[in-house]
N, C-alpha and C positions, 0 to 999 in steps of 0.2 A: 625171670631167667628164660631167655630161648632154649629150649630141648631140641637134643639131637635130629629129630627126626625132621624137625626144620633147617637145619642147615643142606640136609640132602634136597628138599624142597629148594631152597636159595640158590644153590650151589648148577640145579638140572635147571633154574629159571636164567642164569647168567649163561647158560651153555644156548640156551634158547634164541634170548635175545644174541645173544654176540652171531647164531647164525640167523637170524631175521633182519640183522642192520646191514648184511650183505646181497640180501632178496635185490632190494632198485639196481645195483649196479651187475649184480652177474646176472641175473632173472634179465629184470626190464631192461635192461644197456641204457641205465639214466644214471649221469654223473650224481651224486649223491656223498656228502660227506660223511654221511652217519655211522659207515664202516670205522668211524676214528674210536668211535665206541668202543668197542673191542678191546683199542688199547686200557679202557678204562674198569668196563666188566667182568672179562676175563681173567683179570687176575684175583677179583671178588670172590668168581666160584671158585679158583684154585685153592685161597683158601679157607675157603668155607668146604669143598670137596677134601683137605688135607685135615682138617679138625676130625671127620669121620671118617677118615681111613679108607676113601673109596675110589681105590685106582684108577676106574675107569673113567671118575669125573675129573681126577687131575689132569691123566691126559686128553681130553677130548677138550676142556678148559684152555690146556697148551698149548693144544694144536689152535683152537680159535685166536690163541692170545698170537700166532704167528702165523696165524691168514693172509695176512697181506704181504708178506714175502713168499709163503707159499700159492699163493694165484700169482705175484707176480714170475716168479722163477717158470706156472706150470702156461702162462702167456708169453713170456719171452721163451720158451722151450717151442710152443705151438708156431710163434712165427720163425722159430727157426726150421723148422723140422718142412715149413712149408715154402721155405723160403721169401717169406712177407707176403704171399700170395692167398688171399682169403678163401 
């Protein structure tokens, strides 16, 4: 039987990697598909973070589970704001 104390262990490792599969592409600017990951990890830790009651992994779980809308919105925001001008 896995104990508790390892699902927070599981749950902070999904939070890890879901922001490590975005290093190539926001870090290095190398097209990179690994960020698909996310859609798959993320919801892993949510709930393994909801088993143990521990809010701050749900959200942060969340938020990685909806990174790619959130960098896209905060890229289509940047070239608006600059008018497509780098």
């Amino acid at each position: 039987m896995i104990k508790k104390e390892n699902f927070k262990s599981i749950s902070l490792t999904c939070l890890i990697v879901s922001v490590l599969v975005w290093v190539p592409n926001v870090v290095f600017q190398v097209s990179s598909l690994l960020w698909i990951l996310t859609f798959f990890i993320a919801p892993l830790g949510i709930v393994f973070a909801a088993l143990i009651k521990k809010n701050w992994l749900i959200i942060m779980n969340t938020m990685m589970f909806f990174s790619f809308f959130i960098l896209m919105f905060l890229g289509y925001f940047a070239n608006y704001i600059t008018d497509g001008k780098p």
